[in-house]
CHARMM internal coordinates of N, CA and C (Angstrom, degrees):
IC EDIT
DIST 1 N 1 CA 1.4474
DIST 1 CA 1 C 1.5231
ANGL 1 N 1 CA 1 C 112.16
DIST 1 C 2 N 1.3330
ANGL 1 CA 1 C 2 N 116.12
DIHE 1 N 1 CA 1 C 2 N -29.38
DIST 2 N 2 CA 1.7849
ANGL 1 C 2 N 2 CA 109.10
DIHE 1 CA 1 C 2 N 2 CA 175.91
DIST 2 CA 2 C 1.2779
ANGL 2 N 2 CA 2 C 116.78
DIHE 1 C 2 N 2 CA 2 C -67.97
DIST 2 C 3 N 1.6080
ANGL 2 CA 2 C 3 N 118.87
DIHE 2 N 2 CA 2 C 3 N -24.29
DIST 3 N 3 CA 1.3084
ANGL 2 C 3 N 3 CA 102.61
DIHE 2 CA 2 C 3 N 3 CA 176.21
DIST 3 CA 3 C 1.4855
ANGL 3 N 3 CA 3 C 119.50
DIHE 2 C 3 N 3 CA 3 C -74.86
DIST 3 C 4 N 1.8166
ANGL 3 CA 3 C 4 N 109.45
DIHE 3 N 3 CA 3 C 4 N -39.73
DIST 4 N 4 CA 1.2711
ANGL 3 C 4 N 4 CA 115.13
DIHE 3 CA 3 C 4 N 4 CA 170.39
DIST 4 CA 4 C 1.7025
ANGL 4 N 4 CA 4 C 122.03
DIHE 3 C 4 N 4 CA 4 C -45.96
DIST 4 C 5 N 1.2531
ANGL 4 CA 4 C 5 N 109.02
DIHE 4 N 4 CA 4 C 5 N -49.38
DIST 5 N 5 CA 1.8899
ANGL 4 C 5 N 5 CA 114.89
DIHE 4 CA 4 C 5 N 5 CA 152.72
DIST 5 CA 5 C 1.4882
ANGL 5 N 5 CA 5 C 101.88
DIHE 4 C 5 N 5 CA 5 C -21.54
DIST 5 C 6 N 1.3036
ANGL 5 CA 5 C 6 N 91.73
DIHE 5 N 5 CA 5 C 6 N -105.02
DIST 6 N 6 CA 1.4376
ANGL 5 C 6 N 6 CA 111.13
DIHE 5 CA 5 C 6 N 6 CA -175.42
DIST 6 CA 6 C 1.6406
ANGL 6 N 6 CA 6 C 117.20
DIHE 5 C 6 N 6 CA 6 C -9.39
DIST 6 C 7 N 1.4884
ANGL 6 CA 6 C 7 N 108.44
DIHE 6 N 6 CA 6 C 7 N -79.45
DIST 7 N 7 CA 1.4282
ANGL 6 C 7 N 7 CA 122.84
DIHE 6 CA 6 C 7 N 7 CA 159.19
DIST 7 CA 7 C 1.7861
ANGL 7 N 7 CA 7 C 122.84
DIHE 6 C 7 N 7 CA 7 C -24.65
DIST 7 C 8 N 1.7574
ANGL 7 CA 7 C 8 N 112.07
DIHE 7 N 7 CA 7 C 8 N -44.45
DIST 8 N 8 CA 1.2893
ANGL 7 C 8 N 8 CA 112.44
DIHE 7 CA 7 C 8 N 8 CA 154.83
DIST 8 CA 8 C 2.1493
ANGL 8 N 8 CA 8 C 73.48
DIHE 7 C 8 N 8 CA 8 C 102.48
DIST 8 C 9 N 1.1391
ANGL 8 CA 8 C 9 N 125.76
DIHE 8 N 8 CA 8 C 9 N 12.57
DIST 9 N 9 CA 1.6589
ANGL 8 C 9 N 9 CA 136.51
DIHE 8 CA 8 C 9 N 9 CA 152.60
DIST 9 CA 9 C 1.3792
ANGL 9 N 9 CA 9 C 96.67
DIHE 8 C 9 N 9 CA 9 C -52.39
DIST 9 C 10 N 1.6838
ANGL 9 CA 9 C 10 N 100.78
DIHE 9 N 9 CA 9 C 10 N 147.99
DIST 10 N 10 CA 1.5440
ANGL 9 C 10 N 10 CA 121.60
DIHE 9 CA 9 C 10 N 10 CA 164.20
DIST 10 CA 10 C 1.6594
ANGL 10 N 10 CA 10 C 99.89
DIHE 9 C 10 N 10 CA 10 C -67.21
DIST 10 C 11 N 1.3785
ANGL 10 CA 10 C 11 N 117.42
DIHE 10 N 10 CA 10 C 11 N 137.53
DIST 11 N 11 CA 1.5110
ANGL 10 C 11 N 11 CA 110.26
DIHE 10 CA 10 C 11 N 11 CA 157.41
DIST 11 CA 11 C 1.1224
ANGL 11 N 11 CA 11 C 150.30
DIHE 10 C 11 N 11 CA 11 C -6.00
DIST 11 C 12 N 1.1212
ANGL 11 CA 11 C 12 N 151.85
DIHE 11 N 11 CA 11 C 12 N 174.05
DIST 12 N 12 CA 1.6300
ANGL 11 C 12 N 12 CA 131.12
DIHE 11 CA 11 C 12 N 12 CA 130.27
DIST 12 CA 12 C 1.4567
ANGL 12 N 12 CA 12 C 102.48
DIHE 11 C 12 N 12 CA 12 C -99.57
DIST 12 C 13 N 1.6680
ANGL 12 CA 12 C 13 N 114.12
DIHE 12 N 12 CA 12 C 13 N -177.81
DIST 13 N 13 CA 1.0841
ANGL 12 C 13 N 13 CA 112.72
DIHE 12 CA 12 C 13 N 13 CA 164.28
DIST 13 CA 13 C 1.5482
ANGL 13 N 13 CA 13 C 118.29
DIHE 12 C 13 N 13 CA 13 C -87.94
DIST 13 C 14 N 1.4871
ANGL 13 CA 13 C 14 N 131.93
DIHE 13 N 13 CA 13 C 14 N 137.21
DIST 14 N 14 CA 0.8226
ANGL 13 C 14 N 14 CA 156.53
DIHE 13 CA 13 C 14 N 14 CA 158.26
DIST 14 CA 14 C 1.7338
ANGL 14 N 14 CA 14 C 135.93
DIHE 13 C 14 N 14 CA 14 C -58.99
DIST 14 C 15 N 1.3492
ANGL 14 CA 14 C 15 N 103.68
DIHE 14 N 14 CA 14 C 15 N -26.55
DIST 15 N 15 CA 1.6034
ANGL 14 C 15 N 15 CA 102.60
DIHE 14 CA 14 C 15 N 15 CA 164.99
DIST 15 CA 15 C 1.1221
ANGL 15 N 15 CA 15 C 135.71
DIHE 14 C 15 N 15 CA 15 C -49.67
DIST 15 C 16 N 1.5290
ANGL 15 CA 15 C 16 N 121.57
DIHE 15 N 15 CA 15 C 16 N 132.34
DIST 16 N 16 CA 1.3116
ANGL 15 C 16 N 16 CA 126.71
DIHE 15 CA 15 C 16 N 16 CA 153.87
DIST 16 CA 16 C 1.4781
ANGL 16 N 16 CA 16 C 118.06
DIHE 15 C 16 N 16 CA 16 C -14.02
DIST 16 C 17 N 1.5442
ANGL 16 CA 16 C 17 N 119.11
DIHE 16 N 16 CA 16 C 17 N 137.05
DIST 17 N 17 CA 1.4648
ANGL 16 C 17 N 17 CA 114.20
DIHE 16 CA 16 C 17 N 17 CA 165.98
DIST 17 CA 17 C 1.4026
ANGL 17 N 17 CA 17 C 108.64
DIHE 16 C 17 N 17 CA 17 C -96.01
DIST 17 C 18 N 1.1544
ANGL 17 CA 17 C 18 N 114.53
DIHE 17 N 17 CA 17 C 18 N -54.03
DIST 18 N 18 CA 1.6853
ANGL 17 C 18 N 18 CA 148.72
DIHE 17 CA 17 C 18 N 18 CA -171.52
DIST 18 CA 18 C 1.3261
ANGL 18 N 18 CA 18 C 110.18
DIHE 17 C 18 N 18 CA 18 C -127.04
DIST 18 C 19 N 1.3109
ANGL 18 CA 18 C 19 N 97.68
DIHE 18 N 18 CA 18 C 19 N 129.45
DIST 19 N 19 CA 1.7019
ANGL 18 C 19 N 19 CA 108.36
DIHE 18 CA 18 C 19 N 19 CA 174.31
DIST 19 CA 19 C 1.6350
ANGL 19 N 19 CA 19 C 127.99
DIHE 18 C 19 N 19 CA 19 C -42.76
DIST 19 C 20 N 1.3467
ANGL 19 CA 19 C 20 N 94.45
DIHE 19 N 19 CA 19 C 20 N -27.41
DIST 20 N 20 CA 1.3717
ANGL 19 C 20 N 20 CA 116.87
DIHE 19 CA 19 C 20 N 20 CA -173.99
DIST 20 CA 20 C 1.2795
ANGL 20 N 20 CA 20 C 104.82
DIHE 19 C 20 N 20 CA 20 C -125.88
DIST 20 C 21 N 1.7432
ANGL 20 CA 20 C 21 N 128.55
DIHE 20 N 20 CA 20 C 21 N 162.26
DIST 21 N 21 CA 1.3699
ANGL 20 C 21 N 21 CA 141.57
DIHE 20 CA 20 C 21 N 21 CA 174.37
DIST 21 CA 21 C 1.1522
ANGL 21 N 21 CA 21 C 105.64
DIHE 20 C 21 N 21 CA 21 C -168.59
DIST 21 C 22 N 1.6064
ANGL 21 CA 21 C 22 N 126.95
DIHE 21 N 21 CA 21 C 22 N 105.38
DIST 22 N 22 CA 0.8583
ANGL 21 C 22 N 22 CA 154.25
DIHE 21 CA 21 C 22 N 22 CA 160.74
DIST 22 CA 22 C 1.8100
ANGL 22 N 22 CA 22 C 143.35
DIHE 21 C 22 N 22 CA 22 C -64.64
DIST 22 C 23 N 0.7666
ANGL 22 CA 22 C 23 N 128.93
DIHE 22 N 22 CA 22 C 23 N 115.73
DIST 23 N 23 CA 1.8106
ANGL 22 C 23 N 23 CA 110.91
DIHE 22 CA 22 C 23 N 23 CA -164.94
DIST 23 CA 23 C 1.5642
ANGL 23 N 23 CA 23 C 122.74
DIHE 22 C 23 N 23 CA 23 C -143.26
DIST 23 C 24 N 0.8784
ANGL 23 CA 23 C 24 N 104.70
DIHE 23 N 23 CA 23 C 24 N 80.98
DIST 24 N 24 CA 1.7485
ANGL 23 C 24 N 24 CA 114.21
DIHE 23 CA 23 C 24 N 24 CA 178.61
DIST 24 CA 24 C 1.0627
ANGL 24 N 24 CA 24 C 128.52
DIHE 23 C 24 N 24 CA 24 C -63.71
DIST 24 C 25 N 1.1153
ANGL 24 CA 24 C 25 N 130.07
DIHE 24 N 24 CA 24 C 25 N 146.12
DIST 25 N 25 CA 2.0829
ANGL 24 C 25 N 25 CA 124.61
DIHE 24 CA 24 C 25 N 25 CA -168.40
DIST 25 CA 25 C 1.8656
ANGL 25 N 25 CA 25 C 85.44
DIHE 24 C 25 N 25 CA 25 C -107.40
DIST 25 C 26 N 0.9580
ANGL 25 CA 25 C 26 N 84.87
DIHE 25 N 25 CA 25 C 26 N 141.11
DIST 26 N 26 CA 1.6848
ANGL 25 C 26 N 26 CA 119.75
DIHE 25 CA 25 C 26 N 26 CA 164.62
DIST 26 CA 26 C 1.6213
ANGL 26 N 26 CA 26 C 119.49
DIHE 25 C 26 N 26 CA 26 C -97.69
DIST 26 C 27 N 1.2569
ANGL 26 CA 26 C 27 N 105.80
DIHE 26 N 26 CA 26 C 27 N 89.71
DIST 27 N 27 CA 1.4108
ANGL 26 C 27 N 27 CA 110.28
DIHE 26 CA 26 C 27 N 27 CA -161.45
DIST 27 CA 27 C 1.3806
ANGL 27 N 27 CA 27 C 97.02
DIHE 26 C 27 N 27 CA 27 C -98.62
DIST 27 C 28 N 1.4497
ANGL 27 CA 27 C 28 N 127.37
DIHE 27 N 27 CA 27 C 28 N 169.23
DIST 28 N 28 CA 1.2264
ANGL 27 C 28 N 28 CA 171.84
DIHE 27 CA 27 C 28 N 28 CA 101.67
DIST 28 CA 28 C 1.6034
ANGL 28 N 28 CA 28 C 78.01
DIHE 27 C 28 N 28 CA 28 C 86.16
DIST 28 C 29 N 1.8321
ANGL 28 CA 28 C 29 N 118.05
DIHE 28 N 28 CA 28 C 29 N -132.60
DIST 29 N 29 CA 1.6689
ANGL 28 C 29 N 29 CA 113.62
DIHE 28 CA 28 C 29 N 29 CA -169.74
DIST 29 CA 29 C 1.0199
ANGL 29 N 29 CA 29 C 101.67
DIHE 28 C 29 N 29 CA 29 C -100.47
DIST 29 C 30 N 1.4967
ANGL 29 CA 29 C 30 N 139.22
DIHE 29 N 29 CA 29 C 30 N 27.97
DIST 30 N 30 CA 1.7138
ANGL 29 C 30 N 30 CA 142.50
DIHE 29 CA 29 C 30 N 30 CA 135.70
DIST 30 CA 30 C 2.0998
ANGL 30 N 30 CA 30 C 96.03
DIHE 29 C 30 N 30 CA 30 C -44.38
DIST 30 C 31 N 1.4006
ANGL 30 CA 30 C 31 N 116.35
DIHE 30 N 30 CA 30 C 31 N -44.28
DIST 31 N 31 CA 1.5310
ANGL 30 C 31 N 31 CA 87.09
DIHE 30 CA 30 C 31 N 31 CA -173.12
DIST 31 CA 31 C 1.6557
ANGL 31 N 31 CA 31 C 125.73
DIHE 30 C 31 N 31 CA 31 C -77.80
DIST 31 C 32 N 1.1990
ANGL 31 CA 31 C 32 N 101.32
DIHE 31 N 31 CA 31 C 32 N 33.23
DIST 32 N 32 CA 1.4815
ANGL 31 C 32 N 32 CA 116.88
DIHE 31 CA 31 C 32 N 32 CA 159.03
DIST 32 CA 32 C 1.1999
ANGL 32 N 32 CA 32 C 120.80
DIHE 31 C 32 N 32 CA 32 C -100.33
DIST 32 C 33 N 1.3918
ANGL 32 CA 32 C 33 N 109.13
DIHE 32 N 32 CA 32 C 33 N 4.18
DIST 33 N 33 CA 1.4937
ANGL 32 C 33 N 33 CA 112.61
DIHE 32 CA 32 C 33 N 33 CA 176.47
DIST 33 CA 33 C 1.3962
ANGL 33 N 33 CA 33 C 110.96
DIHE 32 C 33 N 33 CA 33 C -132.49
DIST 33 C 34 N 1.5701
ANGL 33 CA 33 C 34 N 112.52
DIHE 33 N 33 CA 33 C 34 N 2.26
DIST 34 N 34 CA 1.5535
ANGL 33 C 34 N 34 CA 117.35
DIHE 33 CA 33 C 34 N 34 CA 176.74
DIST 34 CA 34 C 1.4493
ANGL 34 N 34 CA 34 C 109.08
DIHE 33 C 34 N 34 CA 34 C -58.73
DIST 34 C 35 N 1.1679
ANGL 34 CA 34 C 35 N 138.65
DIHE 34 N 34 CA 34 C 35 N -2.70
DIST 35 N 35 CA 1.5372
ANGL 34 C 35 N 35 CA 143.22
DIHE 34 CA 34 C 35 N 35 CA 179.40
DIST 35 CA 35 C 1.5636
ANGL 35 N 35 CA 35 C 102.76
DIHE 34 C 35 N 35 CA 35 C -61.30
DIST 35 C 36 N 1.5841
ANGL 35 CA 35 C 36 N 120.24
DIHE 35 N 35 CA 35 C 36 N -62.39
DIST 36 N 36 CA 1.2526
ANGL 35 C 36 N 36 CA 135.96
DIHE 35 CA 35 C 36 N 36 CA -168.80
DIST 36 CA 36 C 2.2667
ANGL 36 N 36 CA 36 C 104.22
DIHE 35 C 36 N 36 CA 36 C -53.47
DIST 36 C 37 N 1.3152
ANGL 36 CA 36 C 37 N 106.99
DIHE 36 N 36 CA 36 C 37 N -24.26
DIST 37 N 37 CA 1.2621
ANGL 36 C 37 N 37 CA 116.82
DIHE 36 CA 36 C 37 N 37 CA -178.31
DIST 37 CA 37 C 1.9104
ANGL 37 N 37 CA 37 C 106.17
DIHE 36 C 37 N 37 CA 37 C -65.76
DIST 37 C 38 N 1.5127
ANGL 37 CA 37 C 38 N 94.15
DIHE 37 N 37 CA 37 C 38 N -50.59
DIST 38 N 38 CA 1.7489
ANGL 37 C 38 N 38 CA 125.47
DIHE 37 CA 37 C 38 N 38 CA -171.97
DIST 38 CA 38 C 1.5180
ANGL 38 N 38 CA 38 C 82.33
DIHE 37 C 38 N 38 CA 38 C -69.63
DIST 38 C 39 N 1.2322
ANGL 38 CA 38 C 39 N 139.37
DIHE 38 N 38 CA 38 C 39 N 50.29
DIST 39 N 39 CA 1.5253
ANGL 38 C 39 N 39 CA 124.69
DIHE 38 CA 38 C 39 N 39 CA 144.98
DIST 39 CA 39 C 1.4178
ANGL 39 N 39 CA 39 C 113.83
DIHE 38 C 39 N 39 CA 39 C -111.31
DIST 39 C 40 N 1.0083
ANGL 39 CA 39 C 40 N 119.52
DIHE 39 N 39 CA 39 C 40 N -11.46
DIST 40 N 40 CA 1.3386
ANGL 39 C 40 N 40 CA 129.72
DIHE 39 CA 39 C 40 N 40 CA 145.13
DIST 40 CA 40 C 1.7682
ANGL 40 N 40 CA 40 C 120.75
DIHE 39 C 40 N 40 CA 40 C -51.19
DIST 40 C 41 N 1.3807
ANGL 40 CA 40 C 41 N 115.56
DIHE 40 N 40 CA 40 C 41 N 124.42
DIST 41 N 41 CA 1.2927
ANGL 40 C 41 N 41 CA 99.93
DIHE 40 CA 40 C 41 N 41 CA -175.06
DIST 41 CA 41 C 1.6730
ANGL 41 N 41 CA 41 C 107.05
DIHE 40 C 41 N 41 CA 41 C -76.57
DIST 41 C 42 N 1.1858
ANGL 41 CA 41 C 42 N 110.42
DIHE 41 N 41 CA 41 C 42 N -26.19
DIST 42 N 42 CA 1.3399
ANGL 41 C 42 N 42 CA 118.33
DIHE 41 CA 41 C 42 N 42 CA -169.15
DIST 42 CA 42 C 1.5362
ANGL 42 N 42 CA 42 C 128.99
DIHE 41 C 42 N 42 CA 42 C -81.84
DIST 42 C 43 N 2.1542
ANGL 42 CA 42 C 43 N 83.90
DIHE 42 N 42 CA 42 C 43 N 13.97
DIST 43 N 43 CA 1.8744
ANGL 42 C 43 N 43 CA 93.20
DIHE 42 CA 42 C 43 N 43 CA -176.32
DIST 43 CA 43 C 1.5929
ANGL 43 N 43 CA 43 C 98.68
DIHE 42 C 43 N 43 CA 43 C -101.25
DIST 43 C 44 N 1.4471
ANGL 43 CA 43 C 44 N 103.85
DIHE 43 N 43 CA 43 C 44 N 143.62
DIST 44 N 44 CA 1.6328
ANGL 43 C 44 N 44 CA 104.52
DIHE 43 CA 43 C 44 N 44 CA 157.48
DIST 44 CA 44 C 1.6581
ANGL 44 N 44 CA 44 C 115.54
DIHE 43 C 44 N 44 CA 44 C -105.53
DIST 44 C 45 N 1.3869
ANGL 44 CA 44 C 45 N 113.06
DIHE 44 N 44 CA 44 C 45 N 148.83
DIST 45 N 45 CA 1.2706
ANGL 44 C 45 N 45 CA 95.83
DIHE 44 CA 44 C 45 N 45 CA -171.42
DIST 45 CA 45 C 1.8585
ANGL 45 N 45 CA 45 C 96.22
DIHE 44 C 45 N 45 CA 45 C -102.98
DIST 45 C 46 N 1.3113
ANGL 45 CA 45 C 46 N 137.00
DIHE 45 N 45 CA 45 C 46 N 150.86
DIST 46 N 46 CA 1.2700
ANGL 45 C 46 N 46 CA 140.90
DIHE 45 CA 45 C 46 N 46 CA 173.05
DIST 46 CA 46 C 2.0068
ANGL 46 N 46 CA 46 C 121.27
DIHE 45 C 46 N 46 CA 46 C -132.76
DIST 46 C 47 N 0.9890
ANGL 46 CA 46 C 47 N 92.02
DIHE 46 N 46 CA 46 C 47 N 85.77
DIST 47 N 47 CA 1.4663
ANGL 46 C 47 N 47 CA 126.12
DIHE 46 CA 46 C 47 N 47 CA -163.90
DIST 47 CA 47 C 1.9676
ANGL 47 N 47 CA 47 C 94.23
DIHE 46 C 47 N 47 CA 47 C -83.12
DIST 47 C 48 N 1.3624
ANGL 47 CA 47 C 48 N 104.97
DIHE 47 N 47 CA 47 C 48 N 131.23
DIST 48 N 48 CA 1.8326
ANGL 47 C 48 N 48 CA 121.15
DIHE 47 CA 47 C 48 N 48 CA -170.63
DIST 48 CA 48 C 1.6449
ANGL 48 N 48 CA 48 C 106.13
DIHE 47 C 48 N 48 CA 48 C -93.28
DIST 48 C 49 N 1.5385
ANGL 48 CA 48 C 49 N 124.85
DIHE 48 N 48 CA 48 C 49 N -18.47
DIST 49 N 49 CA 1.3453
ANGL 48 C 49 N 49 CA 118.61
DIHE 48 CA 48 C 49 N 49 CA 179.44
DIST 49 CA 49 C 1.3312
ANGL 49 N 49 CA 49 C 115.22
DIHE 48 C 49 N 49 CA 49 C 82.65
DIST 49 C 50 N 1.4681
ANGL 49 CA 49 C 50 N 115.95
DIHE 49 N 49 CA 49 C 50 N 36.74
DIST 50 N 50 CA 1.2792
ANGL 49 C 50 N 50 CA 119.76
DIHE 49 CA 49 C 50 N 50 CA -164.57
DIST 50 CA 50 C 1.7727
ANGL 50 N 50 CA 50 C 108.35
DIHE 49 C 50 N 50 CA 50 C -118.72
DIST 50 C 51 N 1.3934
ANGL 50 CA 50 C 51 N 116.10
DIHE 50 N 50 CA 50 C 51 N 128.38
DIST 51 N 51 CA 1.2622
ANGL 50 C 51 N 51 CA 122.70
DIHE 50 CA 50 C 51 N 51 CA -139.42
DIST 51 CA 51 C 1.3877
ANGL 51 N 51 CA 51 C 103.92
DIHE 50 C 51 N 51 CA 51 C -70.93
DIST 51 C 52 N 1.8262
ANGL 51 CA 51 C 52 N 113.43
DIHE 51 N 51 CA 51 C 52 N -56.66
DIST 52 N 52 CA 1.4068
ANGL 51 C 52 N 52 CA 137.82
DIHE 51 CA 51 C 52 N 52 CA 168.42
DIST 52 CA 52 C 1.5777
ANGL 52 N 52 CA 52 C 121.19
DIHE 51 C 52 N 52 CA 52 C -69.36
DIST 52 C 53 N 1.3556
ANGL 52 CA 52 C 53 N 110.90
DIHE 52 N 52 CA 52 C 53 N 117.73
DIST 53 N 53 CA 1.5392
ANGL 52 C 53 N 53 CA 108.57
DIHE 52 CA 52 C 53 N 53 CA 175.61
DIST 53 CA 53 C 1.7732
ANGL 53 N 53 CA 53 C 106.99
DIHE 52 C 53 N 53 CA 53 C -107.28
DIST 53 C 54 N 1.4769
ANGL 53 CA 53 C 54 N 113.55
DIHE 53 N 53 CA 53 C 54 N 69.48
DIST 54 N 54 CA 1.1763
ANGL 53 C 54 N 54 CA 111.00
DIHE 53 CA 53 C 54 N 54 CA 152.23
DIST 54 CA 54 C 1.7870
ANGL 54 N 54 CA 54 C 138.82
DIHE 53 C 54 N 54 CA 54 C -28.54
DIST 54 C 55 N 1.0682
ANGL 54 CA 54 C 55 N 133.14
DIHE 54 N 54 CA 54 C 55 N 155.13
DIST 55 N 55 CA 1.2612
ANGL 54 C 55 N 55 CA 132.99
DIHE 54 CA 54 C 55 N 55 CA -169.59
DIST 55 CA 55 C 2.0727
ANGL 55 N 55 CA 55 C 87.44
DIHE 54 C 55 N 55 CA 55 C -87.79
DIST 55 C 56 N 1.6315
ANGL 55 CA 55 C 56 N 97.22
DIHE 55 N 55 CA 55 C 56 N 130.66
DIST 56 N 56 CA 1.5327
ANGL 55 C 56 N 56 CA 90.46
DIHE 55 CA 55 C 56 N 56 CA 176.25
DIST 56 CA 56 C 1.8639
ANGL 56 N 56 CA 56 C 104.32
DIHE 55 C 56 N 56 CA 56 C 95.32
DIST 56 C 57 N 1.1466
ANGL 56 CA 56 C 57 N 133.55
DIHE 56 N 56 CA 56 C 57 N -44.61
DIST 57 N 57 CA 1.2662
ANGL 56 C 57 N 57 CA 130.40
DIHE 56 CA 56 C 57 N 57 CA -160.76
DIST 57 CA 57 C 1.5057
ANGL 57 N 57 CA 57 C 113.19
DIHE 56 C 57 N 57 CA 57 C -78.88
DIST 57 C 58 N 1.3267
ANGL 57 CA 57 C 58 N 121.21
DIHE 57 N 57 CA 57 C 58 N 156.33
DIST 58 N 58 CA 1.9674
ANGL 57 C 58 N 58 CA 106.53
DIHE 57 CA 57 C 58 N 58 CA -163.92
DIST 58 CA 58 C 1.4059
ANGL 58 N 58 CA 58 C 87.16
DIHE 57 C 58 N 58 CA 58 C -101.51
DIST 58 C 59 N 1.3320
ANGL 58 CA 58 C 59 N 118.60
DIHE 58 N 58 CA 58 C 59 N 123.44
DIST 59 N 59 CA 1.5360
ANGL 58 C 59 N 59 CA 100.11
DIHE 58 CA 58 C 59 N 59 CA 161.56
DIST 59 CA 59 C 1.5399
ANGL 59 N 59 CA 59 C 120.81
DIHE 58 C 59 N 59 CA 59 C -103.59
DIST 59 C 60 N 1.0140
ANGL 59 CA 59 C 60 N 119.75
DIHE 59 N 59 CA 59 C 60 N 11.65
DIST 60 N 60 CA 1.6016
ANGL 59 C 60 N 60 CA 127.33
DIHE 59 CA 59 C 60 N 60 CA -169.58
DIST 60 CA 60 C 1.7645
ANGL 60 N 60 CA 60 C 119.92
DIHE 59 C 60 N 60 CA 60 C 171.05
DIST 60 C 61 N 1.0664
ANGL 60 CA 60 C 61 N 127.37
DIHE 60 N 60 CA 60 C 61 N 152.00
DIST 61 N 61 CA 1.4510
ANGL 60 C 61 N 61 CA 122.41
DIHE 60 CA 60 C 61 N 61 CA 167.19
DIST 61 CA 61 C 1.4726
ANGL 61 N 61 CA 61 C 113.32
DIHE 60 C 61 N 61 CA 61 C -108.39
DIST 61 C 62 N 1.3481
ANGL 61 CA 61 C 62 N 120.46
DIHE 61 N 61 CA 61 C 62 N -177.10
DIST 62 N 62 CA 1.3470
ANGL 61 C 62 N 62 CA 131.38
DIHE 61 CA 61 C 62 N 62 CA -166.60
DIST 62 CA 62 C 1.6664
ANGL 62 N 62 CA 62 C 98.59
DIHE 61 C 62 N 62 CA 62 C -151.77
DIST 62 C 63 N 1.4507
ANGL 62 CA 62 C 63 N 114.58
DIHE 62 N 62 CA 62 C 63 N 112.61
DIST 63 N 63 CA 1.2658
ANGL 62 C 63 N 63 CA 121.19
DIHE 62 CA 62 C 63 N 63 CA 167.44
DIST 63 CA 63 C 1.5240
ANGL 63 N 63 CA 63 C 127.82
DIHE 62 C 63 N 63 CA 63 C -105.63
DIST 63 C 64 N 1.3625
ANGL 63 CA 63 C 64 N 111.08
DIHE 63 N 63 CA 63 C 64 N 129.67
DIST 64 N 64 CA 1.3831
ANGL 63 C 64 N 64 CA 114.26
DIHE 63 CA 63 C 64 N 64 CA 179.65
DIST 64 CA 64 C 1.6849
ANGL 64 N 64 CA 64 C 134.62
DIHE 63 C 64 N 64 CA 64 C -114.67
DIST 64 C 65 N 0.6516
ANGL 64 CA 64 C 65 N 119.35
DIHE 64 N 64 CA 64 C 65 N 147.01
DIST 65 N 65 CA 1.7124
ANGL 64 C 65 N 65 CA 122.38
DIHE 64 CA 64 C 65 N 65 CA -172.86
DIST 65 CA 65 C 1.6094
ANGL 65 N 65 CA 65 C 102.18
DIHE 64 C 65 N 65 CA 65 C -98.70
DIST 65 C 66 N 1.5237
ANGL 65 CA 65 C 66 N 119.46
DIHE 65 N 65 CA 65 C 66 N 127.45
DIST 66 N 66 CA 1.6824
ANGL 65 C 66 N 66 CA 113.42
DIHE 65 CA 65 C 66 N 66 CA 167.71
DIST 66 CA 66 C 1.4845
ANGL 66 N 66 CA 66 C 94.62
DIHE 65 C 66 N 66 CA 66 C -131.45
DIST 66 C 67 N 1.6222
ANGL 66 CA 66 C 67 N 89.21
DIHE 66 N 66 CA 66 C 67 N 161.41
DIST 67 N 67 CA 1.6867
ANGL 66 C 67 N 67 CA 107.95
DIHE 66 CA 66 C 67 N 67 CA 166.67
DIST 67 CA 67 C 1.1639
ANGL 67 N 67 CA 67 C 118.81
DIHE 66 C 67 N 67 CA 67 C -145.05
DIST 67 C 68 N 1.5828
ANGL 67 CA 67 C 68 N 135.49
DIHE 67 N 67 CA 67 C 68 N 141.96
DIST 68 N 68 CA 1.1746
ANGL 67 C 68 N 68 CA 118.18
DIHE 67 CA 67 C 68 N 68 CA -152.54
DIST 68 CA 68 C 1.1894
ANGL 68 N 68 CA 68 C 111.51
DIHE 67 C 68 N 68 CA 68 C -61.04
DIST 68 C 69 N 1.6766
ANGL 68 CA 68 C 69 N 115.78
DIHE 68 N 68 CA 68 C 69 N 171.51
DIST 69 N 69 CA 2.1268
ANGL 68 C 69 N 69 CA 104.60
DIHE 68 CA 68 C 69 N 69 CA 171.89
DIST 69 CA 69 C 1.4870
ANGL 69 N 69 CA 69 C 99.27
DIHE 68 C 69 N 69 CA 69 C -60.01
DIST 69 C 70 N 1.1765
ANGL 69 CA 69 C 70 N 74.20
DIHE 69 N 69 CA 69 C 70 N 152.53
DIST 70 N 70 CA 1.8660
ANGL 69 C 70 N 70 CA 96.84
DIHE 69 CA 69 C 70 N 70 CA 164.09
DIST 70 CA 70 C 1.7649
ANGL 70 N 70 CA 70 C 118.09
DIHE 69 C 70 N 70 CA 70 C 68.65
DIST 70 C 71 N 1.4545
ANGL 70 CA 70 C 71 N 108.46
DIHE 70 N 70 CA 70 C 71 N -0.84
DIST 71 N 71 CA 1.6411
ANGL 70 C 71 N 71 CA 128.86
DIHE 70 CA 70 C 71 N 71 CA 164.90
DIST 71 CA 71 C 1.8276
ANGL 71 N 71 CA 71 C 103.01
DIHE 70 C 71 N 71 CA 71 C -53.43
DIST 71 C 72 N 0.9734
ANGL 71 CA 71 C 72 N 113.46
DIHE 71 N 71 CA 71 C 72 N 118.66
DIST 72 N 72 CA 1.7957
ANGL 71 C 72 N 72 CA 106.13
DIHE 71 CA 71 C 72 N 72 CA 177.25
DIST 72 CA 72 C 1.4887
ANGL 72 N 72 CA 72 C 108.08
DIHE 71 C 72 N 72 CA 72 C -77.28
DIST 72 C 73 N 1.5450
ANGL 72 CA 72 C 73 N 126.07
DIHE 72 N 72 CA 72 C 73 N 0.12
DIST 73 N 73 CA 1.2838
ANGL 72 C 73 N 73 CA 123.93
DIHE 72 CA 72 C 73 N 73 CA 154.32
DIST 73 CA 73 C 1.2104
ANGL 73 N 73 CA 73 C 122.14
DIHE 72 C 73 N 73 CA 73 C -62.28
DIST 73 C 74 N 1.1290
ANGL 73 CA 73 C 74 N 124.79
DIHE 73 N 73 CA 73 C 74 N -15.75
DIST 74 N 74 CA 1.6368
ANGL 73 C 74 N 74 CA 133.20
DIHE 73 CA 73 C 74 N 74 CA -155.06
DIST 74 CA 74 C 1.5060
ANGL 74 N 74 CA 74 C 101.37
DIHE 73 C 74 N 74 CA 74 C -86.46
END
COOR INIT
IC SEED 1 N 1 CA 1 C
IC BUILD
C-alpha cells in the first residue's frame, strides 16, 4: 500500500486473513527440507534465488496462516 500512496493509487484492502500469520526463515541447507513445513495447506513457501546455501545464510521464508482449534475457518 505505500507504494500505491505514493503513486496517488486507490488502496488495497487491508484486512486480516487469519487470525494468526506466521513466518519462518529458511536458513542455510535446512531449505532442502522446507518441503516438510509446505504440509500445511495454508503454507506458502518464498524462496530468494540464491545459488549457495551456506550454513547460517537465509535463503527464503515460509508463511503460514492459523486459526484457533475448532475455528470453522481452519
Amino acid at each position: 500500500n505505500q507504494v500505491r500512496a505514493i503513486c496517488g493509487l486507490p488502496l488495497g484492502d487491508t484486512r486480516r486473513v487469519a487470525p494468526r500469520v506466521v513466518m519462518e526463515n529458511v536458513i542455510g541447507p535446512a531449505a532442502a527440507t522446507a518441503h516438510e513445513a509446505l504440509s500445511n495447506p495454508s503454507a506458502h513457501l518464498h524462496l530468494y534465488g540464491k545459488t549457495e546455501a551456506p550454513e547460517g545464510r537465509k535463503m527464503g521464508h515460509i508463511t503460514r496462516l492459523e486459526w484457533p482449534e475448532g475455528d470453522v475457518s481452519s
